[in-house]
N, C-alpha and C positions, 0 to 999 in steps of 0.2 A: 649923514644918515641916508640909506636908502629902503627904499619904499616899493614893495609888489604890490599892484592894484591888480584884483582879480574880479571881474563885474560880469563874472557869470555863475553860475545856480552850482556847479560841480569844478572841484578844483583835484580832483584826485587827492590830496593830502590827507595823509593819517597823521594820528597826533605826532610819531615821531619826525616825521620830515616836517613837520610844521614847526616843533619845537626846534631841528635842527637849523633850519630857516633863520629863524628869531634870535638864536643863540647869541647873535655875535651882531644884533642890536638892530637886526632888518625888519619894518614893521610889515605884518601882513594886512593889509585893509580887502575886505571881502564884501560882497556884495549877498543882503539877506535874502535876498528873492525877489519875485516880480510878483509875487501873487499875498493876500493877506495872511494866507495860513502858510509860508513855505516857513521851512525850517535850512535853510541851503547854510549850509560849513557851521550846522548848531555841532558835528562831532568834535571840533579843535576850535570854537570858540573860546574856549577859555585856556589856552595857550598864551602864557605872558608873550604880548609881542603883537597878538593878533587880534583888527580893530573890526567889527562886524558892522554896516551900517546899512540905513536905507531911507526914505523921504516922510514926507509930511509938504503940507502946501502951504501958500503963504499966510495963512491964519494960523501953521502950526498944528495941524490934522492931521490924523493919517488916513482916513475917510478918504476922500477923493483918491487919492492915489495909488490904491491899490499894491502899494508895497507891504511891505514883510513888517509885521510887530509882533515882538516877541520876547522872550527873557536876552537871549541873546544877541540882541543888537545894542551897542555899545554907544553911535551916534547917530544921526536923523541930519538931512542938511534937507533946505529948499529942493523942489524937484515937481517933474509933472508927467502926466500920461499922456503919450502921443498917440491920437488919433491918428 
C-alpha cells in the first residue's frame, strides 16, 4: 500500500489528479487545517481514496486545539498546540 501524507492547508490537486492518484490503490491522507473554521482539501475530499484528518486533545476535544472540524474530516487522532 502506499500512502501520500500531505500536512499542509493547499495541495494543488483538483478532483482529477486526486482521483488519478487513488486509482490504483494510493491513499491520499490530507491535513484539515490549522485553524477551526479552515476548510483545506474540502474540494477532493470526497475522492474514494482520500483520508482528511485533524486533532482533538486527550479528553477527545476539539476546543483546545484549534484544528479544523468539519463535515469533511474523516479521522481526529491525539495532538496539541505548540506554543
Amino acid at each position: 500500500m502506499r500512502i501520500i501524507n500531505v500536512s499542509w492547508g493547499t495541495s494543488g490537486l483538483d478532483w482529477d489528479t486526486a482521483e488519478t492518484i487513488t486509482q490504483d490503490g494510493t491513499t491520499l491522507v490530507l491535513s484539515g487545517g490549522n485553524s477551526t473554521t479552515s476548510q483545506s482539501h474540502s474540494d477532493i475530499a470526497d475522492v474514494p481514496g482520500v483520508i482528511v484528518v485533524s486533532s482533538v486533545n486527550n479528553d477527545n476535544m476539539h476546543g483546545p486545539t484549534n484544528h479544523a472540524r468539519n463535515q469533511w474530516i474523516d479521522i481526529c487522532a491525539p495532538g496539541r498546540v505548540l506554543l
